[in-house]
C-alpha positions as CSV (number, residue, x, y, z in Angstrom):
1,X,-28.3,-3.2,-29.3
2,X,-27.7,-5.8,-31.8
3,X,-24.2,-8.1,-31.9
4,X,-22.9,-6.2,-34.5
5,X,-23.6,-2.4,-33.2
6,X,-20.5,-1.2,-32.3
7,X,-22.1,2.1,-30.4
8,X,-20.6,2.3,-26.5
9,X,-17.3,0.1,-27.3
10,X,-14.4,2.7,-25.8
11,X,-11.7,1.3,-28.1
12,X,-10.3,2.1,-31.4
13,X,-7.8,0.1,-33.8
14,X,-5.4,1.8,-36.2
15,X,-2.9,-0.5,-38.2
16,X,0.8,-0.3,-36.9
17,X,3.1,1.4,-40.0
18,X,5.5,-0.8,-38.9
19,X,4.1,-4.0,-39.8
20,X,3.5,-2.7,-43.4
21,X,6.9,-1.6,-43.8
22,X,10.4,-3.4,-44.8
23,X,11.6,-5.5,-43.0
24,X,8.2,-6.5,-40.9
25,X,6.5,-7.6,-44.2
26,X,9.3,-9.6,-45.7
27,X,9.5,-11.5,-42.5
28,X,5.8,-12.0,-42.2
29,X,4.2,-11.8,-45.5
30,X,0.8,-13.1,-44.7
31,X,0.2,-10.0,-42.9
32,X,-0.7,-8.3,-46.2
33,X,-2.7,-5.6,-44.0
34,X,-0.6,-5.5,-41.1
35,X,-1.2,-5.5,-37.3
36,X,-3.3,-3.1,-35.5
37,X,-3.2,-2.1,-31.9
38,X,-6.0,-1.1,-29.4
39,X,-6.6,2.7,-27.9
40,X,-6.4,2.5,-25.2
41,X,-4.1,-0.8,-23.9
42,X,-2.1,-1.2,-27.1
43,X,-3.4,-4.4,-27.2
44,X,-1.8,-6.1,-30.9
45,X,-4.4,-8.3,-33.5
46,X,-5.2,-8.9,-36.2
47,X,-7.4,-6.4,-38.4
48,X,-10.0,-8.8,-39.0
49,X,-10.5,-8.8,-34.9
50,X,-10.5,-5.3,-34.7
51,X,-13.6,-5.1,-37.1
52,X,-15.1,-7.9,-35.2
53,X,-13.8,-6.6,-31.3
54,X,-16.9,-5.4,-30.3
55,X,-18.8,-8.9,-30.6
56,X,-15.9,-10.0,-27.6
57,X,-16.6,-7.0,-25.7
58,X,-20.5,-7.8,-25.5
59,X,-19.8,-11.6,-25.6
60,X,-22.9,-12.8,-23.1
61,X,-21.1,-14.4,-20.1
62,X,-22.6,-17.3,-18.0
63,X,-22.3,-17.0,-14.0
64,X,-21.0,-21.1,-14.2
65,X,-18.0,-20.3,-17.1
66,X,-14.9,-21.1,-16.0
67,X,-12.5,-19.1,-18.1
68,X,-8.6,-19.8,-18.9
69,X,-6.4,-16.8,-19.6
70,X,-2.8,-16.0,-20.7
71,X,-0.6,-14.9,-23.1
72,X,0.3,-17.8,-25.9
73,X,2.5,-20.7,-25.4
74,X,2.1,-20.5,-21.3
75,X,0.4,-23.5,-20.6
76,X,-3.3,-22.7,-22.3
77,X,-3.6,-26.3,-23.2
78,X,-2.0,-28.1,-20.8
79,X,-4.6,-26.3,-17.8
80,X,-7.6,-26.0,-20.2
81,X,-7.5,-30.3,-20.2
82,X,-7.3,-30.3,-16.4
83,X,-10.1,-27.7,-15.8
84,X,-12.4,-29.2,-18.1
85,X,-11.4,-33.1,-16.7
86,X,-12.4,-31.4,-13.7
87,X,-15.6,-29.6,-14.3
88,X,-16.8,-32.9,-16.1
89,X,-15.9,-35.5,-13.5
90,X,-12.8,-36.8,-15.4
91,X,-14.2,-37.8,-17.8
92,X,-11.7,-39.5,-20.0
93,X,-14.1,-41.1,-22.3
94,X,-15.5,-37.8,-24.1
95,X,-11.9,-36.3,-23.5
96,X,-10.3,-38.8,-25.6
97,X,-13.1,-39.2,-28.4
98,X,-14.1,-34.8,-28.7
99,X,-10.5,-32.5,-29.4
100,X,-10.0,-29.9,-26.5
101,X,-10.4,-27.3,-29.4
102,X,-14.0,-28.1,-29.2
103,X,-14.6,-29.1,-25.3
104,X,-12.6,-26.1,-24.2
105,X,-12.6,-23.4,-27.2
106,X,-10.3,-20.5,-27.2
107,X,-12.9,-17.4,-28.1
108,X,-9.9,-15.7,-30.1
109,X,-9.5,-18.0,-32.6
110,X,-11.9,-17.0,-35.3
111,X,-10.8,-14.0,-35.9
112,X,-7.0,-14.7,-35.2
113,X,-6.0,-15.4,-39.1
114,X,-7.8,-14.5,-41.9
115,X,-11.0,-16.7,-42.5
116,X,-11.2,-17.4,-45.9
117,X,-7.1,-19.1,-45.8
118,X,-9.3,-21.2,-42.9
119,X,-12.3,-22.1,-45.6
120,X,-10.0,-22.8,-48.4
121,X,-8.3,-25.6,-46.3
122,X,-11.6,-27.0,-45.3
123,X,-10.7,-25.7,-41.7
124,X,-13.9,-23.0,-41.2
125,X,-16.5,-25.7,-39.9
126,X,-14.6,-26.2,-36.7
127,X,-13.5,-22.8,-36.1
128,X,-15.0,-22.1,-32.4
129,X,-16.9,-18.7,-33.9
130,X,-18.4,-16.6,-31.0
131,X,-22.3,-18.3,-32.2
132,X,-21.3,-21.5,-31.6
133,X,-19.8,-20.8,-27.8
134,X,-22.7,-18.9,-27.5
135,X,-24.8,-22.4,-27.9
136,X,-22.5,-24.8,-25.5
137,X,-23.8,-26.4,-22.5
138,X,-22.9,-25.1,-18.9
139,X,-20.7,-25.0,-17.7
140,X,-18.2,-23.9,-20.3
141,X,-14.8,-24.0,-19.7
142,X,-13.4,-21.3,-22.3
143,X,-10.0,-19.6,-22.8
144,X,-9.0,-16.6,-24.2
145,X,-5.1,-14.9,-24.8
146,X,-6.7,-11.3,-25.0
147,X,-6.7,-8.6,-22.3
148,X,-9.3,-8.7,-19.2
149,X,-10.2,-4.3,-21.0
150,X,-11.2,-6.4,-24.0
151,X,-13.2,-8.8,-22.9
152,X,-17.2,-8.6,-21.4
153,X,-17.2,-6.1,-18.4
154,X,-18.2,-7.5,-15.1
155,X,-16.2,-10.9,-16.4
156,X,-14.2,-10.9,-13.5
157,X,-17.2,-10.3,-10.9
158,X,-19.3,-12.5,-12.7
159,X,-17.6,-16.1,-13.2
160,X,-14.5,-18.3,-12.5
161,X,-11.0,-16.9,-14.2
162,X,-7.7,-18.7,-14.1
163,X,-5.0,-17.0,-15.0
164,X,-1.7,-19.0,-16.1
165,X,2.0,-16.9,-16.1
166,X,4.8,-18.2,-17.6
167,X,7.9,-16.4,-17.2
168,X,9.1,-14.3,-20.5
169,X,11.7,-15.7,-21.5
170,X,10.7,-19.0,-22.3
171,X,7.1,-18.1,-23.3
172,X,9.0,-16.0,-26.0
173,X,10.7,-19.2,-26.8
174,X,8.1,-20.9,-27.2
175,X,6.4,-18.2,-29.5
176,X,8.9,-18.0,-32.0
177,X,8.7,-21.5,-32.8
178,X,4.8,-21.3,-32.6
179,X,5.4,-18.8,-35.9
180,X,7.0,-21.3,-37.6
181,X,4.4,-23.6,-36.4
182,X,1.4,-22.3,-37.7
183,X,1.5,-21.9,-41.7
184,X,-0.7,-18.3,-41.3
185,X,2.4,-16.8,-39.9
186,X,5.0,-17.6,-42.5
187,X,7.6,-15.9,-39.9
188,X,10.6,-16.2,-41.9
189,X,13.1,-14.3,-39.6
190,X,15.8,-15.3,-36.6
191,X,14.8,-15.8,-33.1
192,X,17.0,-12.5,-32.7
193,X,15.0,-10.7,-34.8
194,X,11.1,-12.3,-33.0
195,X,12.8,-11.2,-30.0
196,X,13.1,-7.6,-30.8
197,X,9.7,-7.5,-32.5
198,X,8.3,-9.6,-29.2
199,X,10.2,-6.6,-26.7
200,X,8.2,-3.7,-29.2
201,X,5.6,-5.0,-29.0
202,X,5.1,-5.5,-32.6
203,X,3.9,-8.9,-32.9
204,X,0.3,-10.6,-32.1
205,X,-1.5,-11.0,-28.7
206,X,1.7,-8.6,-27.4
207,X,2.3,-6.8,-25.5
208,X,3.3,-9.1,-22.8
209,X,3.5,-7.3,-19.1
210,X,0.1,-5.3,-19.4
211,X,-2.0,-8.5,-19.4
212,X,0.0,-10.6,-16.9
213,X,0.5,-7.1,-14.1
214,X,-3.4,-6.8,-14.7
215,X,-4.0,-10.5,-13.8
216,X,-1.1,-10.6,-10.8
217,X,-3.2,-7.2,-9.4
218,X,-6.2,-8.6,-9.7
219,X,-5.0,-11.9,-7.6
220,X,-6.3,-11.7,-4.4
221,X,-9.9,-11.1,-6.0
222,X,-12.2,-14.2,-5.0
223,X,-12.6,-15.2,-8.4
224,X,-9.3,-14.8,-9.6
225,X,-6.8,-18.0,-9.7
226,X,-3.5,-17.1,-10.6
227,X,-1.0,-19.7,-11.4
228,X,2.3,-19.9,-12.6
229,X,3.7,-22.4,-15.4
230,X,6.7,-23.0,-13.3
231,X,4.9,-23.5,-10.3
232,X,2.8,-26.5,-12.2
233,X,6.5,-27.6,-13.5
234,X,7.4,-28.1,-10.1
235,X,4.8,-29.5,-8.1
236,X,1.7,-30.7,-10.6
237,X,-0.1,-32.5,-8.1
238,X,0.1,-29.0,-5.4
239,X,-0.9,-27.1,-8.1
240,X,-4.0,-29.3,-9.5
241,X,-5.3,-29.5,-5.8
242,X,-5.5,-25.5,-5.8
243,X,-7.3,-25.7,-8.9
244,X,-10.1,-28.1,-7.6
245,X,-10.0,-25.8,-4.7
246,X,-10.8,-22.8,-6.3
247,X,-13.2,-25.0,-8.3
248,X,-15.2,-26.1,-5.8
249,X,-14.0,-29.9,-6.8
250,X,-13.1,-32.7,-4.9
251,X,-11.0,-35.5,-6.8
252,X,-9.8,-38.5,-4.7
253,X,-5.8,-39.3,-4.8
254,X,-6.8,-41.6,-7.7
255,X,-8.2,-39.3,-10.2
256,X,-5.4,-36.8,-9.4
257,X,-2.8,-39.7,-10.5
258,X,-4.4,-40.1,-13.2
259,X,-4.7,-36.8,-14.3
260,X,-0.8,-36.3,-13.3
261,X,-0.4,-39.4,-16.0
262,X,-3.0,-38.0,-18.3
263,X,-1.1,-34.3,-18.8
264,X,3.1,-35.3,-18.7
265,X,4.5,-34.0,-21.6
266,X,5.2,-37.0,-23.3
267,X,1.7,-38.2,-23.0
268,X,0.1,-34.5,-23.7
269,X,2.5,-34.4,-27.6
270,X,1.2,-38.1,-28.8
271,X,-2.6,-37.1,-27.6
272,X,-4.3,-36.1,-30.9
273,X,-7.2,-34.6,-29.4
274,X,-4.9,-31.7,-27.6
275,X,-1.9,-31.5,-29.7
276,X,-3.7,-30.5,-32.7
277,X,-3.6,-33.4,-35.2
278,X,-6.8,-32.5,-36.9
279,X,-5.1,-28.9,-38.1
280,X,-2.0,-30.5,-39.0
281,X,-3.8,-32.7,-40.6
282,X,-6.2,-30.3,-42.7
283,X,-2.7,-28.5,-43.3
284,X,-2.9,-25.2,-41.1
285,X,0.2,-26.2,-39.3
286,X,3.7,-27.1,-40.8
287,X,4.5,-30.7,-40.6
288,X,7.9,-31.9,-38.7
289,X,6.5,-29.1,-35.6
290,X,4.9,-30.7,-32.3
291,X,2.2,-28.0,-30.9
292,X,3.2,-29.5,-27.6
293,X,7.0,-28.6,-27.2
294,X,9.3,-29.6,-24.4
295,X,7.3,-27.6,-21.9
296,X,10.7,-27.3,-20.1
297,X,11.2,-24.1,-17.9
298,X,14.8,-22.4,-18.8
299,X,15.0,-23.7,-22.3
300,X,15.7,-20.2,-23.3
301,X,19.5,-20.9,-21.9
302,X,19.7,-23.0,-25.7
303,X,18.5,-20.3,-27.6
304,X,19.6,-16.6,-26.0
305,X,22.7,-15.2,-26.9
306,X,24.6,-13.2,-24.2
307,X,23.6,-9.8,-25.7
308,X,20.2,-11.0,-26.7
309,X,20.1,-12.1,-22.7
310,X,21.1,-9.2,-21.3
311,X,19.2,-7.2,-23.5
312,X,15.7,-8.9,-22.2
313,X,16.3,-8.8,-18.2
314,X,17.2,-4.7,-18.6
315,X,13.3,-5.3,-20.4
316,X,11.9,-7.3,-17.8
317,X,13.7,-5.2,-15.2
318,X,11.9,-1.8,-17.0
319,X,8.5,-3.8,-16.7
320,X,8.1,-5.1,-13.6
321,X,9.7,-1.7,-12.1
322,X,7.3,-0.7,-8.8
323,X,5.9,-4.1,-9.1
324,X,6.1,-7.2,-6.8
325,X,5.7,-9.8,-9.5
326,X,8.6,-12.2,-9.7
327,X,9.3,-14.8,-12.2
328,X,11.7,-17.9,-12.2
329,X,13.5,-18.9,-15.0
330,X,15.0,-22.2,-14.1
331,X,14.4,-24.8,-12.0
332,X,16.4,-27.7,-10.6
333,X,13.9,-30.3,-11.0
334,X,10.6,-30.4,-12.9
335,X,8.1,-33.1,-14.1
């Protein structure tokens, strides 16, 4: 079967009517086709994925891959530097001379915004396109924001996943100003209004719960690590330990110091080879926005309204119904 041969792919894409509709395509008008969503999962993209979706599905997997998931803004970048650091030995000196965006690729991207607005800012040659992780060296250490239903079968069985859960609220945070980030987005809206698309289910890489409940059920399996943003708020050094466990990896005291130093915030939003510079640079992402944010857990408290509040526990609550999954929102103290 060749790479392009969509024959034995069980899923189908048909654009959403409500992203093509007033007021979706007021608020985001570079979404001139709309969104499309995956049967089954429901699974949100963009159409040039869903035309593409079946080179993901028969992506050729490694036994040695380690591979990072979540949903956006949830700490993809912040683990993907430790768990490459990791896998190469801490090595600083190729980690602060090669961006994480090509050490540590996120398989989504190329077909995440429309390629030719990537040529036309001179963007396309780095673009992580599923050839070139195809041609990295092992082990790779790649990341993805889609759904396990969507990615190779057998990934799970076959290689090392990580999977990274940040409580709702503050992901959704976090998303909303990742729209006004990016320039491909153009979200022109309130966070009210991102909020109620966000709950619907109406916006990219949504919806939430189905990808995080698959990853919590699959926890206990003996390649699954599942990890919680808050958790690595609280106690960085517990949590980088249980990833070197899980990794087979033994760092010294030293190295996990340094690695502690190497990832606090501060440090993470002036390091230009993981916060990004090159894009903002070549002009994908708006100027005056840091692609690392605060990275603070219950920073939603300065943006919800009461109502707005109230209206996402009774969601969460719906969600997580029949489920033992818990999420905090705040913590006392954090790095």
């Amino acid at each position: 079967m060749s790479k392009q041969d969509p024959v034995d792919y069980p899923f189908t894409f048909s654009v959403i009517p409500e992203t093509l509709q007033s007021p979706f395509k007021e608020l985001f008008p570079s979404y001139r086709e709309g969104l499309v969503s995956s049967e089954p999962g429901n699974f949100v993209y963009h159409p040039l994925y869903s035309k593409n979706a079946h080179e993901f599905y028969h992506f050729g997997i490694r036994k040695d891959d380690v591979w990072i998931r979540t949903f956006p803004r949830s700490g993809t970048t912040w683990t993907s530097e430790l768990i490459w650091l990791m896998m190469n030995d801490c090595n600083f000196d190729v980690a602060n001379q090669i961006p994480l965006t090509i050490r540590a690729p996120n398989i989504d991207t190329c077909y995440a915004t429309n390629s030719e607005s990537m040529a036309s800012q001179g963007f396309s040659s780095t673009v992580p396109t599923l050839e070139k992780l195809a041609e990295l060296p092992s082990p790779r250490v790649l990341k993805s924001h889609l759904p396990l239903y969507l990615l190779p079968p057998g990934l799970l069985d076959s290689c090392k996943v990580i999977y990274v859960a940040r409580n709702p609220k503050d992901a959704l945070v976090s998303f909303y100003y990742f729209h006004h980030m990016v320039k491909f987005f153009q979200f022109t809206g309130t966070l009210e209004q991102f909020a109620e698309y966000f709950i619907q289910s109406k916006l990219m890489w949504t919806p939430y719960f189905s990808s995080v409940l698959d990853a919590w059920a699959n926890r206990h399996h003996p390649n699954m690590l599942f990890l919680f943003f808050e958790d690595m708020k609280k106690d960085i050094r517990k949590e980088i330990r249980k990833m070197c466990s899980f990794l087979n990896k033994q760092l010294s005291d030293e190295q996990i110091e340094t690695l502690v130093e190497h990832v606090k915030v501060d440090n993470f939003a002036k390091n230009k080879f993981v916060n990004l510079t090159v894009e903002i640079e070549s002009g994908l992402l708006n100027k005056g926005h840091s692609f690392v944010r605060k990275g603070k857990t219950g920073d939603w408290k300065n943006h919800f309204s009461p109502e707005l509040n109230s209206r996402i526990d009774q969601w969460i609550e719906d969600n997580l119904a029949g489920s033992d999954l818990k999420f905090v929102t705040e913590l006392e103290q954090q790095d």
